[in-house]
C-alpha positions as CSV (number, residue, x, y, z in Angstrom):
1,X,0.0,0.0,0.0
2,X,1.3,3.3,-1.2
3,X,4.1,2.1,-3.3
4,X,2.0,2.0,-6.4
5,X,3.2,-1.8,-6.2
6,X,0.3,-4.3,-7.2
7,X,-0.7,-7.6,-7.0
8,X,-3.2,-9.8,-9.1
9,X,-5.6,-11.5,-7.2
10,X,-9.0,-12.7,-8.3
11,X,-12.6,-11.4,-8.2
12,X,-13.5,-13.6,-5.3
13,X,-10.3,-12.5,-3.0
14,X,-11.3,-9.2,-3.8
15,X,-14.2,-9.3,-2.3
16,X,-13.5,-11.3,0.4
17,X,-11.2,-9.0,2.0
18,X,-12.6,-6.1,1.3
19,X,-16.0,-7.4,3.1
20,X,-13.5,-8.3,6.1
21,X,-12.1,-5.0,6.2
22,X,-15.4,-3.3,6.5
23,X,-17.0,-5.9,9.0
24,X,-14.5,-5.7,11.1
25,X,-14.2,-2.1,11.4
26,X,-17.9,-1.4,11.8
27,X,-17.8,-4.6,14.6
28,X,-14.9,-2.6,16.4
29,X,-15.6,1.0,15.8
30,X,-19.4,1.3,14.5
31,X,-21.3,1.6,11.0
32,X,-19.8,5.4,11.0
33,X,-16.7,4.7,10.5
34,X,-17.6,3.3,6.7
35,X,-18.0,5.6,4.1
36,X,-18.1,5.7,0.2
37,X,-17.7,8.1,-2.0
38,X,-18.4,8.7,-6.0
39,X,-16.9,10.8,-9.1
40,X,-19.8,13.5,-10.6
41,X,-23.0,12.5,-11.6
42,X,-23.0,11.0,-14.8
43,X,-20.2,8.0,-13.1
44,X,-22.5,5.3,-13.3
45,X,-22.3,4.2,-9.7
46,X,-23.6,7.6,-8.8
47,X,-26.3,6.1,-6.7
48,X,-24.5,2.9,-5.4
49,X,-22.6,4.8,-3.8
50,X,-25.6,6.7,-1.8
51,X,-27.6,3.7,-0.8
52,X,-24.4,1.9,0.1
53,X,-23.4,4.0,3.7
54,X,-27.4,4.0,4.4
55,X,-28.1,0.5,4.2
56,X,-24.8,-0.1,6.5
57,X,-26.2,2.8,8.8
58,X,-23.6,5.3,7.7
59,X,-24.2,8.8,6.9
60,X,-21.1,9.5,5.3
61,X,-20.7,10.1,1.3
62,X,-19.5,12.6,-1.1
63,X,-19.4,13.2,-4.4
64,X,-17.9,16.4,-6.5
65,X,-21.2,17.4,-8.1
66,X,-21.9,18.9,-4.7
67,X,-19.2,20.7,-4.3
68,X,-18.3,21.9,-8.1
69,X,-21.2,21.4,-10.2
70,X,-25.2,21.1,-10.6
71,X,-26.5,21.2,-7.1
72,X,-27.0,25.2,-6.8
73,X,-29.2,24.6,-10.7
74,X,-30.7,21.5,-9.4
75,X,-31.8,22.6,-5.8
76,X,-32.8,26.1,-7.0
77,X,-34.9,24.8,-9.5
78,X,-36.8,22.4,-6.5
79,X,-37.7,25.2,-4.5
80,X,-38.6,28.0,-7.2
81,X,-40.9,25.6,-8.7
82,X,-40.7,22.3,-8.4
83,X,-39.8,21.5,-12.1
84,X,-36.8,20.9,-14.7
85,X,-34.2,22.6,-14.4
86,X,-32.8,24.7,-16.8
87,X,-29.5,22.7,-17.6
88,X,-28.5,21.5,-20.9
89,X,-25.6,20.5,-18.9
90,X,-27.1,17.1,-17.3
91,X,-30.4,16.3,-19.3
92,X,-33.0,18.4,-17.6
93,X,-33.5,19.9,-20.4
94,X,-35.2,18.2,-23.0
95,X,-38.8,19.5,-24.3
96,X,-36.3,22.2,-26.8
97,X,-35.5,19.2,-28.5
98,X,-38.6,17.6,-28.9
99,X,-39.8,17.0,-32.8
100,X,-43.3,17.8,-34.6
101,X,-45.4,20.7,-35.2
102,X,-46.1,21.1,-31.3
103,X,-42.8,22.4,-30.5
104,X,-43.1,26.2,-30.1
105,X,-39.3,27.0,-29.8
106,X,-38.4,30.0,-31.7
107,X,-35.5,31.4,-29.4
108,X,-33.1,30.0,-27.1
109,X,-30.9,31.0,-24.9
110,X,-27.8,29.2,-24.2
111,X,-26.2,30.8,-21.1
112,X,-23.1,29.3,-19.4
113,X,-23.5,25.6,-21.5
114,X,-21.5,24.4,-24.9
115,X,-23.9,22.0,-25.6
116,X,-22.3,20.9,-28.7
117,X,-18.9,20.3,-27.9
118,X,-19.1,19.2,-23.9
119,X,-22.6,17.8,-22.9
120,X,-24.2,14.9,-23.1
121,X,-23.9,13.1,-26.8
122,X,-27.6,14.1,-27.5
123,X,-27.2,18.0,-26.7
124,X,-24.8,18.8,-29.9
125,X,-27.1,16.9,-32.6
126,X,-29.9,18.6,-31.1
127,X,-28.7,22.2,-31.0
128,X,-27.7,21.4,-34.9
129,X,-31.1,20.1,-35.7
130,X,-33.0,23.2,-33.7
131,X,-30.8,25.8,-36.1
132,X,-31.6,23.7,-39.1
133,X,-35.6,24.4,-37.9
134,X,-34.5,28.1,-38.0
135,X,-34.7,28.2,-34.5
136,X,-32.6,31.2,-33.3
137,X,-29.7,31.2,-30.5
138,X,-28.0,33.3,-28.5
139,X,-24.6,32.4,-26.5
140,X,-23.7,33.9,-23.5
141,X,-20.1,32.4,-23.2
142,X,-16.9,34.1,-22.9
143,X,-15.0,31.2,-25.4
144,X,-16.4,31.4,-28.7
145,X,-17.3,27.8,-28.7
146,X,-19.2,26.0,-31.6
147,X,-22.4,27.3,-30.4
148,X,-20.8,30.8,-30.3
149,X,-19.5,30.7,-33.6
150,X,-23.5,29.4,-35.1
151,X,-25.4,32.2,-32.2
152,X,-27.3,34.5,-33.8
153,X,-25.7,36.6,-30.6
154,X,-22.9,36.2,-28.6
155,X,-22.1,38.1,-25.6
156,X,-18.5,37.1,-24.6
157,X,-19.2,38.1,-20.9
158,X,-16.7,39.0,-18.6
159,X,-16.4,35.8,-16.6
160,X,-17.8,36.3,-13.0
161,X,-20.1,38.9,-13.7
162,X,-23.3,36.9,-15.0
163,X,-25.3,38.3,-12.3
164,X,-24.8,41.8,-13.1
165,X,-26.1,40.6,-17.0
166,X,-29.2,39.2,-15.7
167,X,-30.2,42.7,-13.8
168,X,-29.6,44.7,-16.9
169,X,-32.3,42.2,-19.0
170,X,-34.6,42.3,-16.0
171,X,-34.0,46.4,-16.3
172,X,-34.3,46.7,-19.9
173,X,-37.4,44.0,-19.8
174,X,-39.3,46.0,-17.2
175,X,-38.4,49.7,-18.5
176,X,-39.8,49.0,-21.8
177,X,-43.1,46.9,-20.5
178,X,-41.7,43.6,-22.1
179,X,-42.7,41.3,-19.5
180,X,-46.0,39.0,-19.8
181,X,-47.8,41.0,-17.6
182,X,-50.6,38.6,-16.8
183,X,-48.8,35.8,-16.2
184,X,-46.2,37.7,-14.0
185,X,-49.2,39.0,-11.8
186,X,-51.0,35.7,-11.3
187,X,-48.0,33.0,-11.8
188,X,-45.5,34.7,-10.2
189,X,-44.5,35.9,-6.8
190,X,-43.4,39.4,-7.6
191,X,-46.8,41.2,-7.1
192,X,-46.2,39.8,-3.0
193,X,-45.4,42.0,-0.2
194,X,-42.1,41.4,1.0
195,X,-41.9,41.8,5.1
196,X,-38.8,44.3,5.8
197,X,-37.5,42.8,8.8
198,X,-37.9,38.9,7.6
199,X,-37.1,39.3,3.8
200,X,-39.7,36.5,3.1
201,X,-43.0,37.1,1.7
202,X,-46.0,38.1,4.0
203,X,-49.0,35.6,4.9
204,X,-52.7,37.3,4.9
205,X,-52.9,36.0,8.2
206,X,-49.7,38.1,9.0
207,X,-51.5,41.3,8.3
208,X,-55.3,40.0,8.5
209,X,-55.7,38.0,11.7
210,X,-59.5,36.9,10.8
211,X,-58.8,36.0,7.2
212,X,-60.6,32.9,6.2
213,X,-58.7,31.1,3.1
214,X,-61.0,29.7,0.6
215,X,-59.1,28.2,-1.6
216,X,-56.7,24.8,-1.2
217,X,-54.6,24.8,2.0
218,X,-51.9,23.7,0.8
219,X,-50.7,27.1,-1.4
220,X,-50.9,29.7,1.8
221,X,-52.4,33.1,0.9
222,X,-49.7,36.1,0.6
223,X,-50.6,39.6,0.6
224,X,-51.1,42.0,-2.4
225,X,-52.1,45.8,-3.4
226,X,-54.9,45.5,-5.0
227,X,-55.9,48.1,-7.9
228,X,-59.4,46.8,-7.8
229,X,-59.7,48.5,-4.2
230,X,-56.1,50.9,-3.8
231,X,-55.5,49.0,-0.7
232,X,-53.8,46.2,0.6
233,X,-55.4,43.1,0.2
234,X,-55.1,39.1,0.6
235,X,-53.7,37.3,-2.2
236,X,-55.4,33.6,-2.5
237,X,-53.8,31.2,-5.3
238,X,-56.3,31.6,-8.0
239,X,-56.4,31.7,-12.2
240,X,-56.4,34.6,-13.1
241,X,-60.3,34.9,-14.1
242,X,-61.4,33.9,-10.7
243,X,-59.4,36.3,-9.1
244,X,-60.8,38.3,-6.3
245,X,-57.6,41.2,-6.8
246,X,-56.1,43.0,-9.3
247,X,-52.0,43.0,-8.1
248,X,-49.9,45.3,-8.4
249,X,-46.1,43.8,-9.6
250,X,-44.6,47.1,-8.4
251,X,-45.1,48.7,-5.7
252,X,-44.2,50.9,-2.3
253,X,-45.9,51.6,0.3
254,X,-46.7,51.6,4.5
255,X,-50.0,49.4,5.9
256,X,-50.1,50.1,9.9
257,X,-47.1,51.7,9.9
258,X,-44.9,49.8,8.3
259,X,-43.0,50.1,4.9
260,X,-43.5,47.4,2.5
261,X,-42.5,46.9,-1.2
262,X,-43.6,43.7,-3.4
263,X,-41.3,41.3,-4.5
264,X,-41.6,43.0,-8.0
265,X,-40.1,46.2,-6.9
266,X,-37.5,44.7,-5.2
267,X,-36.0,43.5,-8.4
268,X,-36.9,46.9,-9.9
269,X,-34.9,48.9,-7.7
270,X,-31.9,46.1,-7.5
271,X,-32.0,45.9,-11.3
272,X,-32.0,50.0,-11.5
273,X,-28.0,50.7,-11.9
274,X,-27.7,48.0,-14.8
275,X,-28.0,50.5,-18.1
276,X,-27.0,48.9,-21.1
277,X,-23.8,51.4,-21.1
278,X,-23.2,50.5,-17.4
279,X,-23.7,46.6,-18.4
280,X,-21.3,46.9,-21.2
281,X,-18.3,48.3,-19.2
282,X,-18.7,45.9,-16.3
283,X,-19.1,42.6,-18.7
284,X,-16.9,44.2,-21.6
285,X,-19.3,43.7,-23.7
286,X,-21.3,46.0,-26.7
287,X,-24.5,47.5,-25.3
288,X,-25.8,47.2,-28.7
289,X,-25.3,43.5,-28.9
290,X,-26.9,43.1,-25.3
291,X,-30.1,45.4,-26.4
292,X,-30.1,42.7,-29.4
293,X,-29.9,39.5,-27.5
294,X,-33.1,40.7,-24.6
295,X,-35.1,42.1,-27.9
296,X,-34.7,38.3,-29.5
297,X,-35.4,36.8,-26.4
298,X,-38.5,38.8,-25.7
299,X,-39.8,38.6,-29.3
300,X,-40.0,42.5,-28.6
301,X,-39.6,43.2,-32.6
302,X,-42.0,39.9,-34.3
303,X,-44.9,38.1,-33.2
304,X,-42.8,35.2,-31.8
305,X,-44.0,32.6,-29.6
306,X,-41.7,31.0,-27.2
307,X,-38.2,31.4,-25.8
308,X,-36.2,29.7,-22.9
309,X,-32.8,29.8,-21.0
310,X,-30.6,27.1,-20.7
311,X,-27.8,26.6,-18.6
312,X,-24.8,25.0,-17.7
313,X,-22.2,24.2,-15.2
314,X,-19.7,27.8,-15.9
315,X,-22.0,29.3,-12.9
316,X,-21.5,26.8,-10.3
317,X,-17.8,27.4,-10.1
318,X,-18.4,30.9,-8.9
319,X,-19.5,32.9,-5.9
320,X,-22.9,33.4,-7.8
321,X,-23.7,29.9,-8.2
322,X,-27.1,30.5,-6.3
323,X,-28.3,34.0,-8.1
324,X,-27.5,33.0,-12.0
325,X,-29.9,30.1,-12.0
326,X,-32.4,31.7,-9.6
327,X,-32.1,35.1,-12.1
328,X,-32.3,32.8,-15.3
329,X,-35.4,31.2,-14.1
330,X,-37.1,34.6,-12.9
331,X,-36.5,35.5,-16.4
332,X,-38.1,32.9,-18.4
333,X,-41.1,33.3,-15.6
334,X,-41.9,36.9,-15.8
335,X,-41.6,36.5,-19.8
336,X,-44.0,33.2,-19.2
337,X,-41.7,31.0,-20.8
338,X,-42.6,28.5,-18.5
339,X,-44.9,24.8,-18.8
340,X,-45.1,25.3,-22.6
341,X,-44.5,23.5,-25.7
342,X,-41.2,24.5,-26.6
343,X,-39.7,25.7,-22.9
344,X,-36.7,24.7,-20.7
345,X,-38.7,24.9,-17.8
346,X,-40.8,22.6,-17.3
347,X,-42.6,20.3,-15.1
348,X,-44.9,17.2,-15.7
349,X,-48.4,16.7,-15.4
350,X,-50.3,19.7,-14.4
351,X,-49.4,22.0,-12.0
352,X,-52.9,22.2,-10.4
353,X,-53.2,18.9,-9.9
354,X,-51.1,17.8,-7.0
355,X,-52.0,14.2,-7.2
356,X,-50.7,14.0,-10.9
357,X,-47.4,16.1,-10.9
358,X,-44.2,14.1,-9.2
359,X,-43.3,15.7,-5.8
360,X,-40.2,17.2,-4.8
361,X,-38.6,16.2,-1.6
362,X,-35.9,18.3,0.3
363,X,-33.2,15.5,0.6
364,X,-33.7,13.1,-2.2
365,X,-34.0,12.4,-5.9
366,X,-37.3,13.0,-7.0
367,X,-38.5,11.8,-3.6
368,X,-36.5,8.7,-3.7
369,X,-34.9,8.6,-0.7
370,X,-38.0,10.2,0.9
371,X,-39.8,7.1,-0.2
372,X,-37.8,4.5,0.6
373,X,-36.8,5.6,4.2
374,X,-40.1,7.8,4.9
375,X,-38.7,11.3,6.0
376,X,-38.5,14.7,4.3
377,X,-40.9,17.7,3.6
378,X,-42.7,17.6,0.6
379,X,-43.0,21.1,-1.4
380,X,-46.6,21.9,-1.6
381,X,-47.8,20.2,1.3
382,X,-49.3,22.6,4.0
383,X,-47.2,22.2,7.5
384,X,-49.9,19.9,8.9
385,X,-49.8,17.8,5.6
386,X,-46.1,17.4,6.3
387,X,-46.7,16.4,9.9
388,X,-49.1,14.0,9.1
389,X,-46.4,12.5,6.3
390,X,-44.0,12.1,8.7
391,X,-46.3,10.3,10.8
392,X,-47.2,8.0,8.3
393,X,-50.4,9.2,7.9
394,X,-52.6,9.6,4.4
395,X,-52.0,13.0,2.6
396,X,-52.9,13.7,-0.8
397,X,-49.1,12.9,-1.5
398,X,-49.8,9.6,-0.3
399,X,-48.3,7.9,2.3
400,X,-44.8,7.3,3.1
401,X,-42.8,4.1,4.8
402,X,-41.7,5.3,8.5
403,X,-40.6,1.7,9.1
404,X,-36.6,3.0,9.6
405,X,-37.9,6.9,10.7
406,X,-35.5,6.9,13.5
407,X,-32.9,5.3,12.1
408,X,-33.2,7.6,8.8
409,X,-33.5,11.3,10.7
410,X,-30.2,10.2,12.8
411,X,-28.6,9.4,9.8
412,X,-29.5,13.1,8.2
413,X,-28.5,14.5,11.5
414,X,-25.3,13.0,11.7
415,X,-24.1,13.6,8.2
416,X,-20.7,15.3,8.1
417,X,-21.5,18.9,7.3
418,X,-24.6,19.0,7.1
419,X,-24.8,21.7,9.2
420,X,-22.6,24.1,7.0
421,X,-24.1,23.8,4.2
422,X,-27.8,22.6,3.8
423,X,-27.7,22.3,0.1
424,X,-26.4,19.1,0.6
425,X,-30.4,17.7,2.3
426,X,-31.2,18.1,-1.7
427,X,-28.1,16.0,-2.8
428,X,-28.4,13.1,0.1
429,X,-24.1,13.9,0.5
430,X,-21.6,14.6,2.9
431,X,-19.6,18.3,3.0
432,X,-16.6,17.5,1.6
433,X,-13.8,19.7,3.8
434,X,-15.8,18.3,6.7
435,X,-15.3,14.7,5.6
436,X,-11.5,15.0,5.3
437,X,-11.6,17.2,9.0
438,X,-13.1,14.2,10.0
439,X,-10.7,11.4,8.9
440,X,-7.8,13.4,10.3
441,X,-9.2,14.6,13.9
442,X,-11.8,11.7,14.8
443,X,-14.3,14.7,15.2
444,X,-17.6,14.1,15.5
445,X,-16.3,10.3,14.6
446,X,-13.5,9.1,12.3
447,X,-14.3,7.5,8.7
448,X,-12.3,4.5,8.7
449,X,-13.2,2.0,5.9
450,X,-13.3,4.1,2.4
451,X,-15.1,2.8,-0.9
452,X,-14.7,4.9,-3.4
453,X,-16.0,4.6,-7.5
454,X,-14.6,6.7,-10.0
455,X,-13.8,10.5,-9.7
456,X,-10.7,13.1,-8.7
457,X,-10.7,13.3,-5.0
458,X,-7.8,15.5,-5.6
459,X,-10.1,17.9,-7.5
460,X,-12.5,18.6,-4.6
461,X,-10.5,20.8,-2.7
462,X,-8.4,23.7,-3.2
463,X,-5.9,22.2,-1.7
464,X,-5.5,19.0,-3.5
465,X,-1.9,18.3,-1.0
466,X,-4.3,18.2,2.0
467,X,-5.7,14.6,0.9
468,X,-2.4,13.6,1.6
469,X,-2.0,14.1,5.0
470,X,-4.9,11.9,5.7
471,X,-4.7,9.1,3.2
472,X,-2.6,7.1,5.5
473,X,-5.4,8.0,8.2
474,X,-7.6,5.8,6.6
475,X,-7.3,1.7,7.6
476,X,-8.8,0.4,4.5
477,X,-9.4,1.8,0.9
478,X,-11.4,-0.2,-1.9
């Protein structure tokens, strides 16, 4: 062992010893001090390598992805709305490339991605096949990669600086009324009033102690103004013809003395400073060409019918990996581009009908781990639907297996790093820097036995030389 010296044995040896090792280390020391770990998520043993610590009672296991890739689009994609991503980076998205007269694409917006020359196989023929349809592009993407070279536009931004490219198509969008404004009032959040002090969204019952919701309990009602009335008013989930308010996207103002604004001028005032000129300088890029891009996108000069943004993983590697997908989405949303023929966003079934659409779960796959071991919220269930979930109970979700309940919520608890970054409950992995704190001190408890499939352990820290000093730490690696 650490000679690079090798010996030949068979299959059978193999796996002998290395079902020794573990036995005897989780006999002596516990079933934490076994761990696994995986390369990103396309390695094929991606999941192995999750079950495997659970179903020998270990929490510990890590994989890259959540540390250098797809997470911050994935997770923020859960809990904006509970569809598809936007990434053309991992197979989310999918309806752009979908043949026959019901596929609406006109415009689409690669931002971040190089489909054709480093996604998956499908991505490249695709992208050639939507151009050949006349479908237009444009390329946000400081290398002038294939895509680049075919884009109708290309904005070589300045790398790092994505966010401050989002706020000036949000400005130039709203300044010049581009937005779907029906949608954006009755599909969106931005016509809420956001509560100074909490930055979250206010609940009637927040400002309207007696209000009686009439619509389904598990979509709360926020709070609105209301042009119907000039006043502040509660804001049930509704179409938009059965509607009891008019909202107001943006708006200021005090109700019992207290300032509010809705979540729509929020992104006003933030997206305020980013002029095309001002844009251009901090992105080096042409103002021109940035006016050009939003103007396709938004179909502001034809009668065009549907655009969408898709993504890849350029943004994850920065401090902004949150914002750009959350900004990209907003996008799409307030433009409407969103559960349509021809979209990136999308989700399955119907979005009104909670029984038919698949449910998201805060710390698995598509509510697979949810499922098997019975724990985790479920977006869209109301707090008592949740309670009753986790009881075991019948919701309209269904009802989920608390057969290993305990044994699951230690499992979460104990998970190395959990508590630094919470990300990972979507992801079902272990913090990384935690894990190797872990192996070297013993603290909270010291991985031992290590199985690990595929993937650059060196590559998931900055400091690749660290690994070193705790490779001889660990008793057994397979």
């Amino acid at each position: 062992r650490g000679e690079n010296k090798w010996e030949v044995i068979s299959w059978e040896e193999a796996v002998d010893d290395a079902a020794t090792h573990i036995v005897d280390s989780v006999t002596k020391y516990g079933p934490y001090s076994f761990f696994a770990s995986v390369g990103g998520g396309g390695a094929y043993s991606f999941m192995e390598a999750m079950t495997l610590p659970m179903a020998m009672g270990s929490p510990t296991v890590f994989e890259p992805g959540c540390a250098q890739c797809y997470l911050p689009r994935w997770s923020m994609s859960k809990l904006f709305y509970g569809g598809n991503d936007q990434s053309i980076a991992d197979n989310a998205v999918q309806e752009i490339f979908r043949t026959g007269d019901d596929n609406k694409a006109e415009v689409v917006v690669v931002w971040g991605a190089q489909p054709s020359v480093s996604e998956t196989a499908e991505s490249g023929h695709g992208m050639a096949e939507l151009r050949a349809k006349g479908v237009k592009t444009i390329v946000v993407d400081p290398n002038f990669s294939p895509d680049a070279a075919k884009a109708d536009v290309w904005l070589p931004v300045r790398p790092g600086t994505d966010t401050g490219l989002i706020l000036s198509w949000y400005r130039y969008i709203i300044e010049n009324k581009l937005y779907n404004e029906k949608f954006t009032k009755y599909w969106t959040n931005l016509p809420f009033l956001i509560d100074p002090d909490t930055k979250l969204p206010v609940k009637a019952k927040e400002l309207f102690p007696n209000f009686v919701q009439t619509t389904q309990d598990h979509t709360p009602a926020y709070v609105c103004y209301d042009l119907k009335t000039n006043a502040v008013a509660p804001f049930e989930y509704s179409a938009p013809d059965k509607s009891t308010v008019d909202p107001e996207i943006f708006w200021t103002g005090e109700y019992n003395g207290k300032t509010y604004r809705t979540a729509g001028q929020v992104y006003k005032e933030q997206a305020e400073p980013w002029t095309l000129e001002h844009t251009a300088d901090n992105c080096w890029l042409k103002a021109e060409n940035i006016e050009k891009a939003i103007r396709l996108y938004t179909h502001a000069d034809d009668n065009g019918t549907v655009s969408g943004i898709c993504n890849g993983v350029a943004s994850d590697m920065t401090e902004s990996a949150s914002q750009v997908p959350l900004g990209l989405m907003g996008l799409d949303s307030i433009m409407g581009y969103i559960n349509t023929p021809g979209c990136t966003m999308t989700q399955y079934g119907k979005g009104n009908t909670p029984t038919k659409r698949p449910l998201t779960f805060n710390n698995g796959f598509s509510g697979m781990f949810s499922a098997m071991y019975g724990i985790g919220a479920v977006v869209g269930l109301s707090d008592e639907e949740n309670a009753k979930w986790a009881a075991g109970q019948e919701t309209y979700a269904g009802k989920a297996d608390v057969s290993q309940q305990t044994l699951a919520n230690q499992l979460l608890y104990d998970r190395l790093g959990m508590k630094d970054h919470k990300g990972l409950y979507a992801w079902c992995h272990s913090h990384i820097p935690t894990v190797r704190e872990a192996i070297a001190t013993g603290e909270p408890y010291k991985p031992r036995v290590w199985f690990d499939m595929s993937g650059n352990k060196l590559a998931m820290l900055g400091n690749a030389k660290s690994w070193y000093e705790v490779f001889p730490e660990v008793d057994y690696i397979i």
